[in-house]
Z-matrix of the N, CA and C atoms (Angstrom, degrees):
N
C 1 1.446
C 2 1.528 1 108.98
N 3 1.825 2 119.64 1 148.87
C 4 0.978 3 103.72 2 -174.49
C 5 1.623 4 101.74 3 -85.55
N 6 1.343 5 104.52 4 -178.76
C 7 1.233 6 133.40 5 176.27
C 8 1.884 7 105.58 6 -85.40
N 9 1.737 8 113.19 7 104.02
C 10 1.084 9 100.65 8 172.29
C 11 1.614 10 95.83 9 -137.59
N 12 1.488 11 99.26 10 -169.88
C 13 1.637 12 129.47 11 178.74
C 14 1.348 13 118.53 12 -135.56
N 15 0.943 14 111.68 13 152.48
C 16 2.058 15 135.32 14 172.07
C 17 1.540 16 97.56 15 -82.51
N 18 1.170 17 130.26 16 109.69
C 19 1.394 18 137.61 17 147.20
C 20 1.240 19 123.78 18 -80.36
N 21 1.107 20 135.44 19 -43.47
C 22 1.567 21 152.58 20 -166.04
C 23 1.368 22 111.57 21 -145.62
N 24 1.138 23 124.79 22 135.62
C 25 1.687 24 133.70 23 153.44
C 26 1.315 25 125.12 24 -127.81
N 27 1.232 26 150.41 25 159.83
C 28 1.363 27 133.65 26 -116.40
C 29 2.096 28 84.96 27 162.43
N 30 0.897 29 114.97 28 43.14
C 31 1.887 30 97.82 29 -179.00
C 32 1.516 31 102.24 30 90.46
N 33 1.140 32 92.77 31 -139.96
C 34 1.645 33 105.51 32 170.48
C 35 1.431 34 116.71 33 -72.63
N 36 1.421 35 122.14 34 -35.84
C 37 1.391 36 113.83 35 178.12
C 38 1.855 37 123.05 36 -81.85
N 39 1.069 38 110.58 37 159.62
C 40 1.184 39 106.84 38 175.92
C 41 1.506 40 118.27 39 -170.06
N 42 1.275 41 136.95 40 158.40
C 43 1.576 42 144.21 41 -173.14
C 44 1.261 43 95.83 42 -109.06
N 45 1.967 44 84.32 43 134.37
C 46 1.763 45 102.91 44 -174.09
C 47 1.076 46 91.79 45 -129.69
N 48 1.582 47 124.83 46 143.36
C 49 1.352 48 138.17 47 174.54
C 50 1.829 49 105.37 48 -96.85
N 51 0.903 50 105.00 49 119.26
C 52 1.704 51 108.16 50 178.15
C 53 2.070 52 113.92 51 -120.61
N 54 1.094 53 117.84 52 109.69
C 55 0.969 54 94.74 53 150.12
C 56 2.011 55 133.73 54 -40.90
N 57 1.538 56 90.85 55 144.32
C 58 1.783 57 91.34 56 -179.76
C 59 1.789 58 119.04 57 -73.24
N 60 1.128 59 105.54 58 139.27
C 61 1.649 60 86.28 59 166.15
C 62 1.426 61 112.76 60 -75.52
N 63 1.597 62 96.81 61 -177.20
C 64 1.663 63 116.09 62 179.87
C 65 1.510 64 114.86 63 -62.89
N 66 1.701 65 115.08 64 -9.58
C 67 1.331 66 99.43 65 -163.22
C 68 1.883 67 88.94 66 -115.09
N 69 1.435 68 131.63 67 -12.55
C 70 1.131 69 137.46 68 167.79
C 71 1.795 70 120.50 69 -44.62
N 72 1.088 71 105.65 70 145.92
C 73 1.783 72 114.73 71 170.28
C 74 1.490 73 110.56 72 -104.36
N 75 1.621 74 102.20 73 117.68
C 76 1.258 75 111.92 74 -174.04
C 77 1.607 76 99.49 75 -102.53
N 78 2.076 77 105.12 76 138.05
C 79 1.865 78 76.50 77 176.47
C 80 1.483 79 81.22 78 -114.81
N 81 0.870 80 132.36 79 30.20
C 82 2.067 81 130.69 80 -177.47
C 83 1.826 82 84.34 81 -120.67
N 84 1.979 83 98.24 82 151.87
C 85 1.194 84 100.44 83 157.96
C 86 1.924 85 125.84 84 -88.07
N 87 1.334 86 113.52 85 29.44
C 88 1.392 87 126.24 86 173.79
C 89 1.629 88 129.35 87 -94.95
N 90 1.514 89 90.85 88 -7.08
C 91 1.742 90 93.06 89 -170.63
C 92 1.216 91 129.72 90 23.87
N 93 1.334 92 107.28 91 52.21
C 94 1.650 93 112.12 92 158.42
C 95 1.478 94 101.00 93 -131.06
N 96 1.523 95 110.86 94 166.32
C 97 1.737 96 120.60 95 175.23
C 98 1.708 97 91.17 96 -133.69
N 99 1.372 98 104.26 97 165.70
C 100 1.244 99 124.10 98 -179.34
C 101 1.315 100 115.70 99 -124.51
N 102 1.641 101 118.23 100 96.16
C 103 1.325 102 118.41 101 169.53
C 104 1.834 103 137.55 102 -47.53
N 105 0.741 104 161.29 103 131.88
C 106 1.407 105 128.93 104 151.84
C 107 2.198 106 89.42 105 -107.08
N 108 1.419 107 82.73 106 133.65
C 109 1.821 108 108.55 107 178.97
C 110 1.271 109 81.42 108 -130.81
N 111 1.356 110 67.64 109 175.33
C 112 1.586 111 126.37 110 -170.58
C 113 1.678 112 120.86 111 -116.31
N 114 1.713 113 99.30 112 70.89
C 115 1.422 114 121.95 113 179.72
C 116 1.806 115 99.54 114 42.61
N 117 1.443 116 111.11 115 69.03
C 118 1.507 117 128.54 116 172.00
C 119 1.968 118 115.37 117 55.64
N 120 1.420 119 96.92 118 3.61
C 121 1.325 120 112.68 119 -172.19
C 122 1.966 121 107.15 120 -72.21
N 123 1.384 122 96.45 121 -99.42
C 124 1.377 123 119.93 122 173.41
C 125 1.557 124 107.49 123 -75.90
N 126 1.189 125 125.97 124 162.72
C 127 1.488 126 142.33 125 150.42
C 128 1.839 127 118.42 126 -112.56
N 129 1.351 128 96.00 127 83.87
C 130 1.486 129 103.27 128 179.55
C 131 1.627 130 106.53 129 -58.49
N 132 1.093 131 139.55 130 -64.27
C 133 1.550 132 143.94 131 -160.39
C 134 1.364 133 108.93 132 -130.13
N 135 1.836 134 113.54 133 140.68
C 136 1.321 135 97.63 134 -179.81
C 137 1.778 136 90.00 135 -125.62
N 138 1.212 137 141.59 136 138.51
C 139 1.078 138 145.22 137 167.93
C 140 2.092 139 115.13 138 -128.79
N 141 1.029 140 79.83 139 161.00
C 142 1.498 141 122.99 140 -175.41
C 143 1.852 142 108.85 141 -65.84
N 144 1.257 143 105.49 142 -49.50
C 145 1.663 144 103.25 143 -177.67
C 146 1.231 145 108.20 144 -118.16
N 147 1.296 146 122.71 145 -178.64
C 148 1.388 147 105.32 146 -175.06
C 149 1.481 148 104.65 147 -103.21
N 150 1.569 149 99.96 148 -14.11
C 151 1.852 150 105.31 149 178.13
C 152 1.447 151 108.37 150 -48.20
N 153 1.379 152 89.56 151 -62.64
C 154 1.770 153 105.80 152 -177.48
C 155 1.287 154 128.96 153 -42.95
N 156 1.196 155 106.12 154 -14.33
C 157 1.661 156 132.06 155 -165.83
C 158 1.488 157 103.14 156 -114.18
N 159 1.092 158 131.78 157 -25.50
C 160 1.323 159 147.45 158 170.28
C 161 1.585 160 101.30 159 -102.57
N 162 1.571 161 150.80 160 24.95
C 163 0.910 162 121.37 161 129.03
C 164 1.548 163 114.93 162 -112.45
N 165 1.523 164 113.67 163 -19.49
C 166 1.534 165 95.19 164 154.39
C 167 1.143 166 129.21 165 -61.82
N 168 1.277 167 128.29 166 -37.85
C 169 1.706 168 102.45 167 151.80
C 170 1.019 169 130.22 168 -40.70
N 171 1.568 170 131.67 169 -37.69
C 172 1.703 171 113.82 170 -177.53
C 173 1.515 172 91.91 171 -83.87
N 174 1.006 173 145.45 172 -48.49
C 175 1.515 174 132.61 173 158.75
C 176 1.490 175 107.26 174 -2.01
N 177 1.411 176 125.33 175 -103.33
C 178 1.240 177 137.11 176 -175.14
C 179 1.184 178 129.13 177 -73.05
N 180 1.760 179 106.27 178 8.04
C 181 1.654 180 100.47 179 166.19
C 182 1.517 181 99.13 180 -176.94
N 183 1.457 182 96.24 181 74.36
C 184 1.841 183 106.50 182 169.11
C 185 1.352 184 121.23 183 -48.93
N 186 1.115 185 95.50 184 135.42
C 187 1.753 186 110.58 185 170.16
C 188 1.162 187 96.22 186 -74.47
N 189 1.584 188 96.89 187 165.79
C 190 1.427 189 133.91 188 -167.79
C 191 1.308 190 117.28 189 -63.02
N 192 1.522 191 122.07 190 139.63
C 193 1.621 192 99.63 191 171.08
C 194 1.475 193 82.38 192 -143.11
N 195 1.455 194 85.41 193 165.51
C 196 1.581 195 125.18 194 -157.30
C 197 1.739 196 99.71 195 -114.75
């Protein structure tokens, strides 16, 4: 399993930073991707930045407003 982290949580969803494996295509020189799952369940989206990965989350599950 790779080696990842919780960046963001949001409910059930949340962005996980994972290093890539050996058999993955990296097009950044950082070799990591950014999941957004489904509370360690599913992996709905896998992206490249973490922006990108942090706006499909507010996509599919806006924060709060006041």
């Amino acid at each position: 399993m790779a080696s990842q982290s919780v960046l963001v949580e949001r409910g059930l969803l949340r962005v996980v930073a994972r290093k890539l494996g050996a058999g993955e295509v990296s097009f950044s020189n950082e070799g990591v991707a950014y999941d957004v799952e489904i509370d360690g369940q599913e992996v709905l989206k896998t992206f490249l930045s973490f922006g990108e990965a942090v706006q499909f989350l507010d996509m599919v599950s806006p924060g709060e407003t006041t």
